[in-house]
C-alpha positions in Angstrom: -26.1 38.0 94.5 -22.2 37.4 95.7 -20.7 40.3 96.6 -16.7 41.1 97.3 -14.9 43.0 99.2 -12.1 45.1 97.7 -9.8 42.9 99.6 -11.1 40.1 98.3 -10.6 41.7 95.0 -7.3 42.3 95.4 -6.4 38.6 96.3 -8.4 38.0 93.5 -7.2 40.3 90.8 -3.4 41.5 92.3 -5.1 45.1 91.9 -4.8 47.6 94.6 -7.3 48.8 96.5 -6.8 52.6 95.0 -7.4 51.2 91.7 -10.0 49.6 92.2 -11.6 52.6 93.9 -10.4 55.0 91.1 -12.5 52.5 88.7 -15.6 53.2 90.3 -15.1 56.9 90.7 -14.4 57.0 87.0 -17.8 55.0 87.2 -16.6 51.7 84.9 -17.1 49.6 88.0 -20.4 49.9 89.1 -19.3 49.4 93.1 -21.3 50.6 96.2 -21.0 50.4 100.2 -22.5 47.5 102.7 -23.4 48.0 105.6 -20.2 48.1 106.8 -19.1 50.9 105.0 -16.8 49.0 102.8 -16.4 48.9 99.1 -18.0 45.8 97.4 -18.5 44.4 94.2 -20.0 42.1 92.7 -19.4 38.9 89.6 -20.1 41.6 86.9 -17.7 43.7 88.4 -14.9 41.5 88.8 -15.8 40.5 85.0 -15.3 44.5 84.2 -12.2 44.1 85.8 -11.0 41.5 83.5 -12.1 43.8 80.5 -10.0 46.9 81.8 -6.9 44.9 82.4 -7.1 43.3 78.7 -7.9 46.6 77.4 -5.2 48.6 79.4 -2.7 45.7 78.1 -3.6 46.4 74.4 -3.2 49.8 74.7 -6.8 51.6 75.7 -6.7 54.6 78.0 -8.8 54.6 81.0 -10.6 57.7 79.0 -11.2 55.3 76.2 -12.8 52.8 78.3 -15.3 55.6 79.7 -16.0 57.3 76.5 -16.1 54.8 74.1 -16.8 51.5 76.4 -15.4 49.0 73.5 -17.0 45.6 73.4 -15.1 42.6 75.1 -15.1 40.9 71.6 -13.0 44.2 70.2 -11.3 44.1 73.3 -10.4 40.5 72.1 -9.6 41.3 68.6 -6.6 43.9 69.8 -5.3 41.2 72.3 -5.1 38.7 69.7 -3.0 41.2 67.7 -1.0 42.4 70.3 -0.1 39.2 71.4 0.8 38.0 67.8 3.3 40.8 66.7 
């Protein structure tokens, strides 16, 4: 399994490394320590992120995302709306 740093992340996504950790403490990011002691994550992760940012850009709330944990194809739907009005 690939695993990535927050840093990596970061580059990656253009997400801070706070928000990234504030993800996982809210527990939609299912991230955990190496060795190391740094924060890594992994493809399904980085997918998740994808999935927070779309939702977060069609109007979910963080809460939202926690409680209700809409699919990627609603996700979609609202985009697609969004994006057309």
């Amino acid at each position: 399994m690939t695993l990535f740093t927050t840093g990596d992340v970061c580059k990656r996504t253009g997400l801070t490394e706070r928000s990234i950790r504030y993800y996982s403490n809210l527990d939609l990011l299912k991230a955990r320590k190496n060795a190391n002691g740094q924060l890594v994550l992994s493809k399904l992760d980085l997918e998740k992120i994808i999935q927070i940012l779309a939702a977060k850009i069609t109007g979910y709330k963080l809460k939202d995302l926690k409680d209700r944990q809409p699919s990627l194809g609603l996700i979609k739907k609202d985009l697609w709306i969004y994006v057309n009005i």
